[in-house]
N, C-alpha and C positions, 0 to 999 in steps of 0.2 A: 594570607589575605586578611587586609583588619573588617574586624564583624561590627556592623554597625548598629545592633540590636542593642547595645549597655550605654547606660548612663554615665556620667561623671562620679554619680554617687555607688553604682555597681560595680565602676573600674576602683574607687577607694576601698569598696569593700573587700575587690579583691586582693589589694597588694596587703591591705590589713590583716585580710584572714593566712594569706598564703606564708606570711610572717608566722601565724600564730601555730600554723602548722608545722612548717620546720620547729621551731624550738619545744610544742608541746605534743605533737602526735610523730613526728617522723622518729625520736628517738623511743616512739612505743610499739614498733608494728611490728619489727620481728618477736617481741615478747606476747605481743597479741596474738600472732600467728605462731608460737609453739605452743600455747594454753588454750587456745580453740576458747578464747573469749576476750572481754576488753573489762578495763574497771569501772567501777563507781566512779572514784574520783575522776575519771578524764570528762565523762558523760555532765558530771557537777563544774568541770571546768568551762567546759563548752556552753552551758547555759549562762554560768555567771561574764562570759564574754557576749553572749548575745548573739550565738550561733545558734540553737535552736529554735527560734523563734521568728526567723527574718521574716514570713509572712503574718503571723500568729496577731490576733487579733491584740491591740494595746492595752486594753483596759486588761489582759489580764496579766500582761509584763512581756508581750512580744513587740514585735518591731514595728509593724503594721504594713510593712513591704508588698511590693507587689513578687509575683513568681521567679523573677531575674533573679532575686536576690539570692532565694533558694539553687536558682542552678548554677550561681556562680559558684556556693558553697560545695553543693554537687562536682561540678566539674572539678575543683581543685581537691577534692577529696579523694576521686577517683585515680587522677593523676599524681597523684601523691602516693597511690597505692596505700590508702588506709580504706580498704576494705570491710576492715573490723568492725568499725565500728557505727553502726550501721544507721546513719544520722537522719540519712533522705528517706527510711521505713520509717525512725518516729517522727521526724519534723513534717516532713511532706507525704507520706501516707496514712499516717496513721493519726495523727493529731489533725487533720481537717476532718474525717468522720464526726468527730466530737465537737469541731469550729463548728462545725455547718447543721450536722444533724443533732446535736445534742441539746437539752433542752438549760434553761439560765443553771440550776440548779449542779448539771455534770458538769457545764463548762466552770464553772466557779470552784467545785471540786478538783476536777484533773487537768486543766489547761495550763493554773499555775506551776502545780510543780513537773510539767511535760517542759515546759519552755526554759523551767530551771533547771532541767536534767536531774532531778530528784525522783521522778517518778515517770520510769523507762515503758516506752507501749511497744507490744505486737500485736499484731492482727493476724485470728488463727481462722483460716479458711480450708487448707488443705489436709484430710483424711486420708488413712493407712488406704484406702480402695475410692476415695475418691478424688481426681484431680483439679481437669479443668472445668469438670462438668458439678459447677454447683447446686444448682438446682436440686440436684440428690447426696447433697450432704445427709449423712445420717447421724449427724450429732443435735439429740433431743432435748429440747427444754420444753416440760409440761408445766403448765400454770398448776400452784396448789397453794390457793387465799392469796398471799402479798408476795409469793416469794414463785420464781420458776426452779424445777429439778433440774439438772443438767447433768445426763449421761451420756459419753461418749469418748472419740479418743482424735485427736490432733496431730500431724507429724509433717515434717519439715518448716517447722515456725520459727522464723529469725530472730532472735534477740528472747527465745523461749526461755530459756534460763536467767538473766538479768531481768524480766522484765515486771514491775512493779502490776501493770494494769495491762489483759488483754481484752480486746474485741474481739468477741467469737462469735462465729457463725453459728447458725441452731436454725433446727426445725422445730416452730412451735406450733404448725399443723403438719403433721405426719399425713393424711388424708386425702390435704386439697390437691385439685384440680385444675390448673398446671401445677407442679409441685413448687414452682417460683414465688410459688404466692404466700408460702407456708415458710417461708424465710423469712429468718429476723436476727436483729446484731444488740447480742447482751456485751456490756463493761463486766468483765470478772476482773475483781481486785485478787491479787497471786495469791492473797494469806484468809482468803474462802473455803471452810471447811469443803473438803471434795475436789476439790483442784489439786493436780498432783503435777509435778515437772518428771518428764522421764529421762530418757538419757541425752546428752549431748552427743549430738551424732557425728561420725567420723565421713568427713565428706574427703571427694578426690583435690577440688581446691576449697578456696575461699576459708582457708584453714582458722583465720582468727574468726570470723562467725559463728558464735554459737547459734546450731541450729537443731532443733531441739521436740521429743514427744510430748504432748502434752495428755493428760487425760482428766477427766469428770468422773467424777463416781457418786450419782445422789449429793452434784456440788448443789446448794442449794444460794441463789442469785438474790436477791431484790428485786419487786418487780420495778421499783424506781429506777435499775439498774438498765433498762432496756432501751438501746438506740433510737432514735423515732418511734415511729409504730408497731405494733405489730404486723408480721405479712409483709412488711416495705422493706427489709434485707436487702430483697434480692436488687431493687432496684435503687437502693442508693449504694449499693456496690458496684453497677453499672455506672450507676454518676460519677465516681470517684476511679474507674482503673482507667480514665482517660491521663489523668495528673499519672497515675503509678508507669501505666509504662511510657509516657512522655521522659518522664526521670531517669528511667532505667535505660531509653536511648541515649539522654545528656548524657550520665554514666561510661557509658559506651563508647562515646565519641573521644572521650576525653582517655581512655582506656587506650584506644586504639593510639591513638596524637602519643599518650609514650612511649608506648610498644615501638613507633613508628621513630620518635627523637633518638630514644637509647641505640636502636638500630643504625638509624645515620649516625651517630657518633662512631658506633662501633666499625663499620666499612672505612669509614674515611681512617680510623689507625690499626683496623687487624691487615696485615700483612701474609701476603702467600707469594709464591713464584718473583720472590724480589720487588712486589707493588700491593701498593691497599687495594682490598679485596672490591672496593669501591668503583677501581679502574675497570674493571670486568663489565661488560657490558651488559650480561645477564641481573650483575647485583642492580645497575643504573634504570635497566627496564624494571625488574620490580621494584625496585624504589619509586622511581616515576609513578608507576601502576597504582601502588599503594597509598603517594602522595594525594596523588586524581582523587582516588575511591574516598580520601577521608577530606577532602576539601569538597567533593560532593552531599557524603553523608553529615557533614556541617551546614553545608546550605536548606539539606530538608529540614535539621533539626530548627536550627534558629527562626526559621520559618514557621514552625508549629510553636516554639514557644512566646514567637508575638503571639500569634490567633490565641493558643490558651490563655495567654494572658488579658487578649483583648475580648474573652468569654466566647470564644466560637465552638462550635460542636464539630470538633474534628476528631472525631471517632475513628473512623476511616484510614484517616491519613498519618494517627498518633501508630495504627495498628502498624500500618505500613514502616511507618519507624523503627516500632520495637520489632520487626522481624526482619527488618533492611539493617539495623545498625549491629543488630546484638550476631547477625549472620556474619558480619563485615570483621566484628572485632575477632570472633574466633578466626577467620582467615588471613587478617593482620596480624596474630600473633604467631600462625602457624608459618607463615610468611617469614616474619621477621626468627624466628627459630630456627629456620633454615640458613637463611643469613648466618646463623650466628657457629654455625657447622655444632660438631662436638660440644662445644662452650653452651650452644642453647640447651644441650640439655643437663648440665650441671647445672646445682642449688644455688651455686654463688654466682649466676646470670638472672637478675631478676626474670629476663622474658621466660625462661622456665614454669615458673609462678603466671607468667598473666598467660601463658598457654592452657594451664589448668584450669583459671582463674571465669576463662571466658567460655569453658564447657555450659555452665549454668545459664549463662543468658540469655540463651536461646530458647530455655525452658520453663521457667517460674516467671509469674504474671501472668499465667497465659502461655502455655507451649506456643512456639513459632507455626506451627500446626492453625491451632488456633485463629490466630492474627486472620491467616489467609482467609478462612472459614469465618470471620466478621467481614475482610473486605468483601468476600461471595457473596454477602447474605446482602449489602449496601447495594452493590452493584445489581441489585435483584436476580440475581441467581439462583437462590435457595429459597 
C-alpha cells in the first residue's frame, strides 16, 4: 500500500541514500559483523554525504530537515541490515540532547563534528544493577570548584568503544527527594583523564555493535561540560525517549518488511513434495497473517511519526509502538525461520541473523515491560 506521509523531496532522498548504501555500506556489513564494530572511515563518509545531519540544525552544517528525513534513513538502514552502525543513536538520539538542551557554546563545539561524523556520541544511561529505573542511577558527579568528579560504571552503551563524546547520566545530588531531581547529563569527551572504555561485550546478536562497559574513576568533567541545568536530567530525558523509541519502532518495521520479502522470495522457489513450499496452504495462511500484522504496524507508525513531527505529545502511543512493533519483529522473524525449515537456521540464510537480531528490541529503551507500565500510568492506573 503506497504511504502517503513522504514528500517528493523524502522520496529523492531515498533512492539517493538507498544507492549510497549498496555501493558503500552493504559491502561492509559482514566485516562489521565479525569485528563486533564499524570504522571511522564509513562514519566520516556518511557525514561528508550529508547523512548524519538530515534534521541537525544549518547553521552548524546539517540539513535542517524535518524527522522524515531521518526515518527515511532509519528505515533503509535497517532494511539493508546494517545494524552496525549505529547512525539513528548519534543522528537522532543523541545529537538532539545537545540541539535542543545544549547551551551556544556545546553546540558550536560538538554539533559540527557529530554531523561530520568526526566526532561519534553515546549516550550512557544503563548501569551494571540499574536498568530502566533511572532515577537510581548510581553513577556520582560531585561538584569540586569549576570541575564535577565522576565515579561510577556504565554497561551496555552502543557505540562505547568508537565514541569520541558521551552524555552520561550522573547523580549530582545523591540526597534528594525524589531522587529524579538529583539527575543531570554531563558531555564527557572519551580522552578525560578518568574515563576508561571497558570491554566490548559479546552479545547473542546485533554482532557489528559495539556495545561496550564504560567506567569513571575520579573522571574529573568541566563544569561548562553539563547539559542544561543541574537536577533537570531526569526530565529532558523524558522529553527526548519520545523521538528514541519512536525510531526504534521505524527500525522495526522495516526489519520485519525484510524478514517478510526474503521469506516470500524464498516459498515461492524452495520446493518440497514436487511444488514450492508456497502452494501449501499453511505457508499462504502465514504469509497472509504476517503480511496483515506488518501493513498494520505500518499504519500505527506513520501515524505517530506525522504527530511527532507535527510536535504532539504522544507519549502514550510512541510506547504503544515500541512494544507493539519491536514484539511483532521478533514474531516475524521466528515466523519467517520456520518457513524457511533447516536453511533458517544456517548462517548463510540471513533470517538466521534477524531472528537473533530482533531478541534486543524488545528490551533497550525501555523494557517492553516498561512501555506498558507508562501506558498504565496515562490511562490513570497507577
Amino acid at each position: 500500500m503506497r504511504r502517503d506521509i513522504f514528500s517528493d523531496e523524502h522520496d529523492m532522498l531515498r533512492d539517493q541514500f538507498r544507492r549510497f548504501v549498496a555501493d558503500k555500506v552493504e559491502p561492509k556489513i559482514e566485516g562489521w559483523n565479525r569485528g563486533g564494530t564499524t570504522d571511522r572511515e564509513s562514519w566520516a563518509q556518511f557525514g561528508a554525504a550529508g547523512y548524519l545531519g538530515a534534521s541537525a540544525p544549518e547553521e552548524y552544517g546539517g540539513a535542517g530537515g524535518d524527522f522524515m528525513f531521518d526515518a527515511v534513513i532509519m528505515e533503509e538502514m535497517a532494511y539493508a541490515r546494517a545494524h552496525a552502525l549505529m547512525m539513528s543513536l548519534h543522528s537522532d538520539i543523541c545529537m538532539p540532547y545537545i540541539a535542543t538542551f545544549g547551551n551556544d557554546a556545546q553546540k558550536a563545539k560538538y554539533l559540527p563534528g557529530a554531523i561530520a561524523g568526526t566526532t561519534i556520541l553515546a549516550i550512557a544511561m544503563t548501569e551494571p544493577g540499574t536498568g530502566s529505573d533511572l532515577a537510581n542511577v548510581q553513577t556520582r558527579a560531585i561538584r569540586d570548584g569549576d570541575h564535577y568528579v565522576v565515579n561510577g560504571a556504565k554497561t551496555f552503551i552502543s557505540n562505547g568503544q568508537l565514541a569520541d563524546l558521551v552524555i552520561v547520566v550522573v547523580k549530582t545530588d545523591p540526597n534528594v527527594n525524589p531522587p529524579h531531581n538529583g539527575i543531570s547529563l554531563l558531555l564527557v569527551d572519551s580522552d578525560t583523564p578518568g574515563f576508561e572504555r571497558g570491554r566490548n561485550l559479546e552479545k547473542m546478536g546485533l554482532k557489528g555493535q559495539d556495545t561496550s562497559e564504560l567506567f569513571f574513576k575520579d573522571c574529573r568533567v568541566p563544569v561548562e561540560n553539563l547539559l542544561g541545568d543541574e537536577g533537570q536530567g531526569f526530565k529532558m530525558l523524558m522529553k527526548k525517549l519520545q523521538q528514541e523509541r519512536l525510531s526504534i519502532a521505524v527500525g522495526s518495521m522495516a526489519s520485519c518488511r525484510r524478514s517478510f520479502d526474503d521469506t516470500l522470495e524464498y516459498v515461492k522457489e524452495r520446493r518440497a513434495f514436487g511444488q514450492p513450499i508456497g502452494s501449501f496452504q499453511n505457508s499462504q495462511f502465514k504469509m497472509a497473517e504476517m503480511a496483515t500484522e506488518i501493513e498494520l504496524g505500518q499504519a500505527l507508525v506513520d501515524k505517530l511519526l506525522v504527530a511527532h513531527v507535527a510536535g504532539d505529545d504522544i507519549v502514550s502511543e510512541v510506547s504503544m509502538a515500541k512494544y507493539w512493533t519491536t514484539d511483532l519483529q521478533k514474531k516475524i522473524a521466528a515466523e519467517c525461520l520456520q518457513l524457511h525449515g533447516g536453511y533458517g537456521f544456517m548462517e548463510e540464510y540471513p533470517i538466521a541473523g534477524d531472528y537473533r537480531d530482533a531478541a534486543v528490541q524488545s528490551i533497550y529503551a525501555g523494557t517492553n515491560e516498561i512501555m506498558k507500565v507508562i501506558i498504565a500510568k496515562r490511562l490513570g492506573l497507577g
